[in-house]
N, C-alpha and C positions, 0 to 999 in steps of 0.2 A: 244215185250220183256216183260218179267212176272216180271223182276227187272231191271229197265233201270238205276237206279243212281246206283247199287249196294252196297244197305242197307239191313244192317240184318232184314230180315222179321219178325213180330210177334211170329209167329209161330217159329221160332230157338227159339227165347227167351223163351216162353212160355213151351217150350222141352228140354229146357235144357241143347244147342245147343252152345247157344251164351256163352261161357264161353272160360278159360283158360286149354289145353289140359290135364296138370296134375290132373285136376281134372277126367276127364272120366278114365286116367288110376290108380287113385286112386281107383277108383268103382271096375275095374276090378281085382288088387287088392286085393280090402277088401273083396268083393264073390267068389272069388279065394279062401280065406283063412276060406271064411265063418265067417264074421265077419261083425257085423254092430250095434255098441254101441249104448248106449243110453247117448247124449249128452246135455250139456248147451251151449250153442255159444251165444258171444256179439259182438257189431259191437261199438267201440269208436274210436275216433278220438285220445284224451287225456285221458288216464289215468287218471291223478288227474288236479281240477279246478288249472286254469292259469291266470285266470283273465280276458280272451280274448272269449266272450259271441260268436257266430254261431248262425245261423236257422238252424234247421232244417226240412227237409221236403223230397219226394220222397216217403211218406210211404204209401199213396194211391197204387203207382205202387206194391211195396214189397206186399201190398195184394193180388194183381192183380195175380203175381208171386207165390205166395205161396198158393194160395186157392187151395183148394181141396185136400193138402196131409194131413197128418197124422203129424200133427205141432202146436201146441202151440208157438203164438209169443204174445211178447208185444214191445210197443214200448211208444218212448213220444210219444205228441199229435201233427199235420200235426203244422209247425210255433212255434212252441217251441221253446225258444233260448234254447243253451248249454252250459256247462265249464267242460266238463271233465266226464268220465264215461261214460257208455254204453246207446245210443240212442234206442236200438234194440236189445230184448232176443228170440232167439229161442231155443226151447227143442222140442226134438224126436231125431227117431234115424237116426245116422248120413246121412246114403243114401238116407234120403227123402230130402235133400236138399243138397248135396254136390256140384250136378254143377251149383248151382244157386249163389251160392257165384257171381261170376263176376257181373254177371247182376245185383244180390241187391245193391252190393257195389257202381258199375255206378248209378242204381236210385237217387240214396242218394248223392252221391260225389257233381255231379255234380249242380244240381237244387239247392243243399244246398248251394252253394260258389255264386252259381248266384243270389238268395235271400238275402244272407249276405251283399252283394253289391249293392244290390236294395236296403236293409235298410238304411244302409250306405246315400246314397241319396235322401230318403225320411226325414230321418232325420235330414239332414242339413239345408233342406226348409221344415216346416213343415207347412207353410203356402201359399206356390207355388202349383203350377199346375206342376208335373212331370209325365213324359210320360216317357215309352220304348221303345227305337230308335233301339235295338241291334238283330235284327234277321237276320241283313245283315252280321253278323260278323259270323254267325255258321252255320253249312249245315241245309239247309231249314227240314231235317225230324223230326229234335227238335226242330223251332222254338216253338211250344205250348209249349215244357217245360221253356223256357226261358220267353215266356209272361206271362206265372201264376208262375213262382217264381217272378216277378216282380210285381203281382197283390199282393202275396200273402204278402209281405213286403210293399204293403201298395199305390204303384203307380198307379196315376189315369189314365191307360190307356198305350194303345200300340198301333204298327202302321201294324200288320202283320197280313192279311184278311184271311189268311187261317186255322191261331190261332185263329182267331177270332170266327170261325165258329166250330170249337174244342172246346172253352173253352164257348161257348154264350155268348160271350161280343162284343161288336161291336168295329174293327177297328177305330181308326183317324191319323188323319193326312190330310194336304191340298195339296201344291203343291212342285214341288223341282226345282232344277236348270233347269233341263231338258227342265222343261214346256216355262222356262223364254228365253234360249236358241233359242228352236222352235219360240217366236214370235221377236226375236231381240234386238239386243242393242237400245235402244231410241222408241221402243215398251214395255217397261214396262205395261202401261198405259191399253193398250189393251189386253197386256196377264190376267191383273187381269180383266181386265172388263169382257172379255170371260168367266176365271173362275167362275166367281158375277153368270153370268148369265146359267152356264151349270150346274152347279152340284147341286144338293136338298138344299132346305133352312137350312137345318139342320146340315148343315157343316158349322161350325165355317169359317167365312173370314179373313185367316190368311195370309197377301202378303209377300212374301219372296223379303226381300229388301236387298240384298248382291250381286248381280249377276253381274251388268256390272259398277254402279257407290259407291260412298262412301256411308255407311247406312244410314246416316241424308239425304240424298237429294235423295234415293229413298224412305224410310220412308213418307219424308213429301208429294211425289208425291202421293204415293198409297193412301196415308189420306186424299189429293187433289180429289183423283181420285172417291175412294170410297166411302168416308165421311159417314155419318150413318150406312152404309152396314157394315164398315171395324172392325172387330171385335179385329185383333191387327196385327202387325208383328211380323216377325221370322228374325231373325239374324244369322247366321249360318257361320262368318265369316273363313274363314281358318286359322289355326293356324301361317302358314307360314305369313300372313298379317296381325296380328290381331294384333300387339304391346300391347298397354294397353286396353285386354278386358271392365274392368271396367268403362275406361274412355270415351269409345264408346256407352257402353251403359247408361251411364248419360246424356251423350249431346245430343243423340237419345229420351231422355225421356225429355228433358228438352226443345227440340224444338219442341217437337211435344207440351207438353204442353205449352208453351209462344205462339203457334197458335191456342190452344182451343181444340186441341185434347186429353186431359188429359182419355179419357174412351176407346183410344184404349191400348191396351197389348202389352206388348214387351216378346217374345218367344225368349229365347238361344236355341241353339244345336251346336253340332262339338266338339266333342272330351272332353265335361265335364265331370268332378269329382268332390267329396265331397270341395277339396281345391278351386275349380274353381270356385263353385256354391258360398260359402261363402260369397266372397265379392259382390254377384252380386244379393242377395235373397229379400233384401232391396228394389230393382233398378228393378230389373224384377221382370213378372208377372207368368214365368213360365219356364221351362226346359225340354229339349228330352235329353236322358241319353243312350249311347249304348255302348262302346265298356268298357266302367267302369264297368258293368254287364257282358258281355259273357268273358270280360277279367279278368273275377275275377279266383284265385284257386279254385280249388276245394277242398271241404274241405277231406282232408288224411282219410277216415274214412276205420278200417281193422275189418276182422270179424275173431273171435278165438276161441277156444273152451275152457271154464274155469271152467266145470266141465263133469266129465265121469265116466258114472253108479252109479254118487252121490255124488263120492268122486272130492274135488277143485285139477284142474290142468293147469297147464299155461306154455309157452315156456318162456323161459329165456328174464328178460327184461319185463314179462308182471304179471296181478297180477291175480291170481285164485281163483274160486270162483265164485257162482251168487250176484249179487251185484242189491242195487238198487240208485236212485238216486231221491233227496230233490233240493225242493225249500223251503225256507223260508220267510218271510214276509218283509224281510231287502232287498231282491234278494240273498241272498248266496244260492250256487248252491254246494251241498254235496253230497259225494258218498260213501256207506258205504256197507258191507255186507248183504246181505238180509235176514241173519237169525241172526242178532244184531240188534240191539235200532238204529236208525234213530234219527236226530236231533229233540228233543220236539215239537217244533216248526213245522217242518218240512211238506211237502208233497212232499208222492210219483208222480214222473213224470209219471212214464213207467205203461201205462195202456192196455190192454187187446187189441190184434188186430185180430189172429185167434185165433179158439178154436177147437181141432181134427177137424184140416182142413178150418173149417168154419168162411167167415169174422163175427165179432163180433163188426164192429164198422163203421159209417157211417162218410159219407167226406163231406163237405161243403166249398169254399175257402173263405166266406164272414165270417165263424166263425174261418176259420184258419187266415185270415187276423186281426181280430180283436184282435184273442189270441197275433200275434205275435207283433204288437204294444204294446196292454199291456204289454206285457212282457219285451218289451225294453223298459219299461218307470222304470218297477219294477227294472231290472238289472240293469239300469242308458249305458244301451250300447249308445256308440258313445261319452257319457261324458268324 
């Protein structure tokens, strides 16, 4: 079979392919009539700032997409946050990109709402160890988009080996229920020792102590078991059992230290969010985060046309014109027309991505990761 899950190939997307039908019969259409303007198009979310900051990101792909036509884009920079105004200007004329619309918008939507929510949780523990738990939650042909919007807002790490191999960053993760399952109830003991002794040195020895008894009295076994080896536990209790999160993992941390274990790690996972992690960032050493990411919205972003053959035009409801967008040194995030005064202060975001066709800007996620920190530090996001 040439497409055995039946996912859009590269190649649709790349062609043109993968879109919304109206659009091809727009084409047919507008060379029917002989017509193919010369346009401005913006792609925002909000119109005017809201006060409610986004990543954004996907604009790697948008190059990928639009390379080689006859197009002039700009765009912010990959991890930029936002508030309002156009992330993304294309100009040329309309047919060199009319059924690309679908596909740009997907790039952008979605990575962008699953980074937003990676921030989200980076920022609640800013001195934890956060991991990306969430590739189980989406169909495996995007998990690489879901792992690097989670690197790119700043998370040390993910658990999905074949993003890994995508993005050259190396998988983690240790063991799960499954493994604990396979060696028995009242086999704990053995399951981690097997692990100690099968897998490279260089995997962290994290014992998963939730599986057949209460956390404190498989915690203190594995710590028993392992001792020097045992790098921390993981906690992963179910929600359905978990009464007071917080309170389990005090007493987990507190009996492990009154027995001299104070240097092993206590790992959450199952079902955390920014409210969950809160009371717990103190007390634990670290977090897996997954379905708070792939469960995030995507952020609403539409693409319009707000100028044709020069002159500003917009559909009802929206605002016409090429426009640009400012940061200032405060964080205010300003949208103003591109041929008026910009705030004093101000800098332009939307920087240069094709130029007639050609990309004009290179990607890096260790520099997109960097911007988008700063930049939530500068907007005061999550404050």
């Amino acid at each position: 079979m040439s497409n055995p899950f039946g996912t859009v190939p590269p190649e649709a997307i790349l062609e043109g392919e993968a879109t919304d039908t109206y659009f091809e019969r727009t084409r047919t259409t507008l060379e029917y009539a002989g017509k193919n303007p010369r346009v401005v198009a913006e792609v925002t979310a909000d119109q005017f700032p809201t006060g409610e900051f986004e990543v954004f990101t996907g604009v790697e792909d948008v190059a990928t997409l639009l390379e080689g036509r006859q197009l002039d884009v700009d765009a912010l920079p990959d991890g930029q946050l936002f508030d309002g105004g156009p992330v993304l200007r294309i100009e040329g004329r309309y047919l060199e990109f009319a059924e690309f619309e679908t596909s740009l918008l997907g790039f952008c939507s979605q990575p962008s709402g699953f980074a937003t929510a990676a921030l989200e949780a980076r920022l609640v523990a800013p001195n934890s160890l956060v991991l990306s738990f969430g590739a189980r939650h989406v169909h495996p042909a995007i998990a690489s988009t879901v792992e690097r919007a989670a690197l790119l807002a700043g998370l040390d790490g993910f658990s999905h080996v074949a993003a890994g191999e995508i993005l050259g960053r190396d998988a983690g993760g240790t063991m799960p229920h499954a493994l604990m399952f396979c060696f028995g109830e009242g086999n704990q003991a053995e399951a981690w020792e097997a692990f100690d002794e099968a897998v490279s040195e260089d995997v962290p020895r994290i014992a998963l102590v939730d599986t057949f008894w209460d956390e404190k009295s498989e915690s203190l076994l594995a710590a028993e078991t392992l001792g020097d080896d045992l790098d921390g536990v993981r906690i992963d209790t179910t929600g359905s059992r978990r009464g007071d999160f917080e309170h389990i993992i005090r007493e987990v941390r507190w009996e492990l230290d009154a027995r001299g274990y104070e240097d092993v790690d206590i790992f959450c996972s199952g079902g955390l969010e920014p409210d969950t992690i809160r009371p717990l960032r103190e007390i634990a050493d670290g977090f897996g985060v997954g379905s708070y990411i792939t469960g995030a919205d995507s952020v609403d972003f539409s693409l319009d046309i707000v100028a044709i053959e020069g002159e500003p035009v917009s559909k009802r409801g929206k605002l016409a014109g090429v426009k640009e967008v400012y940061r200032t040194p405060d964080g205010g995030h300003h949208v103003a027309l591109a041929d008026r005064e910009g705030p004093a202060d101000g800098d332009s975001l939307l920087e240069p991505l094709i130029r007639d066709g050609e990309v004009v800007r290179e990607f890096d996620l260790d520099e997109a990761t960097d911007r988008c920190l700063e930049d939530a530090e500068t907007v005061g996001f999550g404050q």
